[in-house]
N, C-alpha and C positions, 0 to 999 in steps of 0.2 A: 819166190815172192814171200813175203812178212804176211801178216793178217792184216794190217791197215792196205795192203798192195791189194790182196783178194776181195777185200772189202769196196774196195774203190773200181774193180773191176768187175763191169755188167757182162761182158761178155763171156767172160772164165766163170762167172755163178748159172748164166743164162745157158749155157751150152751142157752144164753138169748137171743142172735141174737141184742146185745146191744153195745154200744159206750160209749166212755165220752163224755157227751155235751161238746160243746163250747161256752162260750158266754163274750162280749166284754163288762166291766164297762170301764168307763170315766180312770180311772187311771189305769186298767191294763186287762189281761185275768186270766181266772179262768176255772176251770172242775167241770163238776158237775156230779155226777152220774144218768143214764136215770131213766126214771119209773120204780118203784119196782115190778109191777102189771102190768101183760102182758093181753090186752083183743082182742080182733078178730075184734070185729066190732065197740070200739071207742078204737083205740090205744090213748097212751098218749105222753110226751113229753117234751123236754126242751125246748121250743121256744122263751124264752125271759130272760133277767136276772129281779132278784128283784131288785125293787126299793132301792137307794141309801138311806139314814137316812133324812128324810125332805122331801124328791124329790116330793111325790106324796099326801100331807096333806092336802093342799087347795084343789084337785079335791079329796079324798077321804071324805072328812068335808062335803065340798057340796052335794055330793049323799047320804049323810046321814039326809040331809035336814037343815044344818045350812048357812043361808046369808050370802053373801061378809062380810056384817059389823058383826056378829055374829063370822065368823073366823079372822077378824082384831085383834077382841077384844081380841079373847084367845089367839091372838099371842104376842099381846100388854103387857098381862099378863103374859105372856110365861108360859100361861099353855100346847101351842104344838110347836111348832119345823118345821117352815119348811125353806127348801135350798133355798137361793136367786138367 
């Protein structure tokens, strides 16, 4: 099923005790379907949208251990991509 199929069905939300998430990008709203996998003692969840194409490249570079000048460089080279 798509999100507009799970959206449209009562009984696949009603049986899962599930919603469509909401969540807000910069240019628009979007649904997303909840956790597939229901647990008791760590529920899951839609709490955040993903990151935009670029958005999160320099803090993701760096926890992976490369330096400010180490990501300038592959930017410089446009070996990655990040949003201004």
């Amino acid at each position: 099923m798509n999100i507009a199929d799970i959206a449209r069905d009562p009984t696949l939300c009603r049986a899962r005790d599930d919603r469509i998430g909401r969540a807000t990008r910069p240019i628009s709203r979007y649904g997303s379907a909840g956790v597939p996998i229901k647990m008791t003692a760590t529920p899951g969840g839609v709490h955040r949208r993903a990151p935009l194409l670029g958005e999160d490249t320099r803090t993701s570079l760096s926890e992976a251990g490369l330096s400010e000048s180490e990501i300038d460089e592959l930017l410089e080279k446009r070996a990655v991509f990040a949003a201004k």
